[in-house]
C-alpha positions as a printed Julia matrix, in Angstrom:
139×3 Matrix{Float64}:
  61.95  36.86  48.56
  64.4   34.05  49.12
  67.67  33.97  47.85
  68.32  32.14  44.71
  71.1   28.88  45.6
  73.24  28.45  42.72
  74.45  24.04  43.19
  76.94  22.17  40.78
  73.74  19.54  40.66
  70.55  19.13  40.56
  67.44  17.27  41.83
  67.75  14.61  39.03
  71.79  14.34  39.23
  71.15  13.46  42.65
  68.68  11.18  41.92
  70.4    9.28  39.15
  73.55   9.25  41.68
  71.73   8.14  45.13
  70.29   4.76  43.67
  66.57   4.21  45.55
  66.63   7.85  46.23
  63.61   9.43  45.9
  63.0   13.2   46.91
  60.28  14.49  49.03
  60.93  17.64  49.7
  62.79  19.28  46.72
  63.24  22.77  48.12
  65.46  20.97  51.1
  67.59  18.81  48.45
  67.96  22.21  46.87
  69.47  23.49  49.84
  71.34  20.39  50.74
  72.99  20.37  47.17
  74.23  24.04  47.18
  76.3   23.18  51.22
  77.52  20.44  49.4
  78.58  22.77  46.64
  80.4   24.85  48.85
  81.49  22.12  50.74
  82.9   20.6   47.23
  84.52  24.81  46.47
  85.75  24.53  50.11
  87.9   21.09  49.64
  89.05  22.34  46.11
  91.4   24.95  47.84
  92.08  28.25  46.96
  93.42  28.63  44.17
  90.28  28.85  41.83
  88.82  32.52  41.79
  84.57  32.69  42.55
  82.27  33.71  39.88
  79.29  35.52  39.89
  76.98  33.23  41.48
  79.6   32.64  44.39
  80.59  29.28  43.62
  84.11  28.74  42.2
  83.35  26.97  38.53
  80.32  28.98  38.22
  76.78  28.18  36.02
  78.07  25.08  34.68
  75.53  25.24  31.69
  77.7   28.45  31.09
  80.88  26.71  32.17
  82.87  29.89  32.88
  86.24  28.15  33.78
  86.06  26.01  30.14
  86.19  22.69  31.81
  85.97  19.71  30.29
  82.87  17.59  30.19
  84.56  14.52  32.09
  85.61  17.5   34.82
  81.71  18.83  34.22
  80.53  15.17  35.61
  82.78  14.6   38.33
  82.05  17.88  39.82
  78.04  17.03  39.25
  78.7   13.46  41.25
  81.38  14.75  43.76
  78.93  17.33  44.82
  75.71  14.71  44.81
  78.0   12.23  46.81
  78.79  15.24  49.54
  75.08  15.9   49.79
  74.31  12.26  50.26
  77.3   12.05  53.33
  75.51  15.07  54.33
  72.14  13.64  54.63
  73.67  10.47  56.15
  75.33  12.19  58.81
  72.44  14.96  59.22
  72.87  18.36  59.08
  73.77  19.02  62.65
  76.67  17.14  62.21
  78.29  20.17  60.22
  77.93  22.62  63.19
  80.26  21.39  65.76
  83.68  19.91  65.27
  84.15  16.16  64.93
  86.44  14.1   66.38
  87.36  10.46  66.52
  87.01   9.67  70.33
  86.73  12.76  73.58
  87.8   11.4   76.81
  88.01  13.77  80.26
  87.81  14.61  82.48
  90.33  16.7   81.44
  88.79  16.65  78.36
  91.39  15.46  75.59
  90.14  14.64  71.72
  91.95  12.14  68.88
  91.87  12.6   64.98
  89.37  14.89  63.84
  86.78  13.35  61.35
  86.49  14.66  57.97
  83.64  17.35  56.98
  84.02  15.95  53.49
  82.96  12.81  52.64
  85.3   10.0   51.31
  82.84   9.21  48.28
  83.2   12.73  46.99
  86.66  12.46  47.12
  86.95   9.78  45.12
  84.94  11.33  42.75
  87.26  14.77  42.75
  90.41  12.2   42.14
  92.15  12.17  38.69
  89.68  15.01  37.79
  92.56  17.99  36.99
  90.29  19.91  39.34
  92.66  19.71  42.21
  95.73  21.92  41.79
  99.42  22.28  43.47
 100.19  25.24  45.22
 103.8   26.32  46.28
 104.67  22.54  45.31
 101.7   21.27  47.65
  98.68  19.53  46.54
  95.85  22.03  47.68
  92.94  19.99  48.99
């Protein structure tokens, strides 16, 4: 039996987001959306405590953490606009560590490239979803 994956969106979020999107294999969007979950948890720090179904905000239908429905939304598209950078930098791309140039041959690396995409982000921004910790903003 597989393992139920809990995603802050779903196959028609995505679709509404990705404009000319159209899914043809839903069980790997599925699986695409809830990385991009996590990936979204991941980039909203540590100081939000995981619910039951492992992600930090929880069954939004539920909406355990009582957040607003402007907060709802931009979690929905932050998380659809991670799976799309996702997609567009394929999968494999998560494995190994970025960076923005290697040179050798003793092998020296410059800026490391961002796991999370810049249109999630954006999305994230001004939501009240991103909190200070010890005075610093925790991204």
């Amino acid at each position: 039996m597989a393992e139920e994956l809990f995603a802050y969106a779903d196959q028609a979020d995505f679709e509404a987001y990705v404009e000319g999107w159209e899914t043809t294999d839903p069980e790997q969007l599925e699986r695409i959306l809830n990385r991009a979950s996590r990936d979204v948890d991941r980039y909203l720090g540590p100081s939000w405590t995981i619910e039951e179904n492992g992600l930090k905000f929880g069954d939004l239908s539920e909406n355990p953490k009582d957040l607003t429905d402007e907060q709802i939304e931009k979690l929905k598209a932050a998380t659809c606009a991670q799976a799309e950078y996702r997609i567009e930098k394929g999968e494999s791309w998560f494995v190994n560590d970025q960076y923005e140039s290697v040179s050798g041959p003793d092998f020296s690396t410059r800026g490391k490239l961002s796991r999370f995409g810049p249109k999630a982000r954006e999305e994230l921004r001004f939501s009240g979803l991103l909190r200070a910790v010890g005075g610093r903003l925790v991204q």
